[in-house]
C-alpha positions as CSV (number, residue, x, y, z in Angstrom):
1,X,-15.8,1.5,5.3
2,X,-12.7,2.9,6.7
3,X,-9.2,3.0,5.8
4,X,-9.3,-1.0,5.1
5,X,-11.5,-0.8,2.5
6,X,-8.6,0.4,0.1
7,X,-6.0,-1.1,2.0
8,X,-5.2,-4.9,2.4
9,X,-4.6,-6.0,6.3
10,X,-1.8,-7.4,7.4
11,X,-0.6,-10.7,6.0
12,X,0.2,-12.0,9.7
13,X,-3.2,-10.7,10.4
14,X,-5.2,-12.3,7.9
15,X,-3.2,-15.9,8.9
16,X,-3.7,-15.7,12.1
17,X,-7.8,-14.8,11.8
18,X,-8.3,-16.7,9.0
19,X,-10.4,-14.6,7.6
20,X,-9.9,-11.7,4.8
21,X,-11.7,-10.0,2.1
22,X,-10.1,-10.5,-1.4
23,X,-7.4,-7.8,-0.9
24,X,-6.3,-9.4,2.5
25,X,-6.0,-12.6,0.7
26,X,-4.2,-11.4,-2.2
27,X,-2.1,-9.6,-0.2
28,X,-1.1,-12.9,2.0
29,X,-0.4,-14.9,-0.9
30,X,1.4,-12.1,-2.1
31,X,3.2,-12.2,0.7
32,X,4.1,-15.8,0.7
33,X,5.4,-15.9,-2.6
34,X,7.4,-13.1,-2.3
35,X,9.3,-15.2,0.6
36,X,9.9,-17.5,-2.5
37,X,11.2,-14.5,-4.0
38,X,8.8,-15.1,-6.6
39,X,6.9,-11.5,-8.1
40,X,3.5,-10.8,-7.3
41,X,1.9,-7.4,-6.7
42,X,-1.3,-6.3,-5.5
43,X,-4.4,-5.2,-8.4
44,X,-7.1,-3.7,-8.3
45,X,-10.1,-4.3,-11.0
46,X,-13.5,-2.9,-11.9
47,X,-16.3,-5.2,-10.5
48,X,-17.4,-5.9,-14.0
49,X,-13.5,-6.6,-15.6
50,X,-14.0,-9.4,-12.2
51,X,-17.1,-10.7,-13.5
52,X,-15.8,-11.4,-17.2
53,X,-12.7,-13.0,-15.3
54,X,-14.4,-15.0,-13.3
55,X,-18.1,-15.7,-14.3
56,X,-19.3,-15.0,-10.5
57,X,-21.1,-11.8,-9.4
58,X,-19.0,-9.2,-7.5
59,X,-20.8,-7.2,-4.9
60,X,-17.8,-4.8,-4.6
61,X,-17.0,-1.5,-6.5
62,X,-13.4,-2.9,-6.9
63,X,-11.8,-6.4,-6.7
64,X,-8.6,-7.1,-6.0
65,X,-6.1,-10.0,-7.8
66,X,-2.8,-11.0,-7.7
67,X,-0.3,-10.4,-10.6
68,X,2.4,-12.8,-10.4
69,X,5.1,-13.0,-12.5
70,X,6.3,-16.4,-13.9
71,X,8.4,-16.7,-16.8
72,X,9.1,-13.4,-17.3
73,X,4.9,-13.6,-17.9
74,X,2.4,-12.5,-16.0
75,X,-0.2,-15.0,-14.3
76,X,-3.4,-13.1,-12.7
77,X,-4.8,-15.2,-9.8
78,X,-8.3,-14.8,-8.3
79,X,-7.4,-15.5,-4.3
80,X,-11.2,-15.5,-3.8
81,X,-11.9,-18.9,-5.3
């Protein structure tokens, strides 16, 4: 509910806490790869496109990933794990 539940918390936030739904935590590894100056951006996916992915059940109308680019390729990683 609310304006965070489209939009990821702050990185610093969700260190600190240590605690963040999937687009908090894709948004702090993000975040710290990015300070590697290594690409990775926010996604968004359909709740069943996350179940094929990943085999577990998704409560959510949405999931969110991280597409990082390595290579010149892009690597989709599930932060939830």
């Amino acid at each position: 509910m609310g304006v965070n539940s489209f939009r990821p918390h702050a990185a610093a936030n969700v260190l600190h806490n240590e605690y963040g739904d999937c687009k908090d935590k894709a948004n702090l590894f993000n975040s710290l790869l990015r300070s590697l100056e290594i690409e990775a951006r926010l996604v968004r996916v359909s709740a069943r496109l996350a179940r094929r992915m990943t085999g577990c059940l998704v409560w959510r109308s949405t999931h969110a990933i991280s597409r990082v680019a390595l290579g010149g390729q892009p690597v989709w990683v599930d932060t939830t794990g």
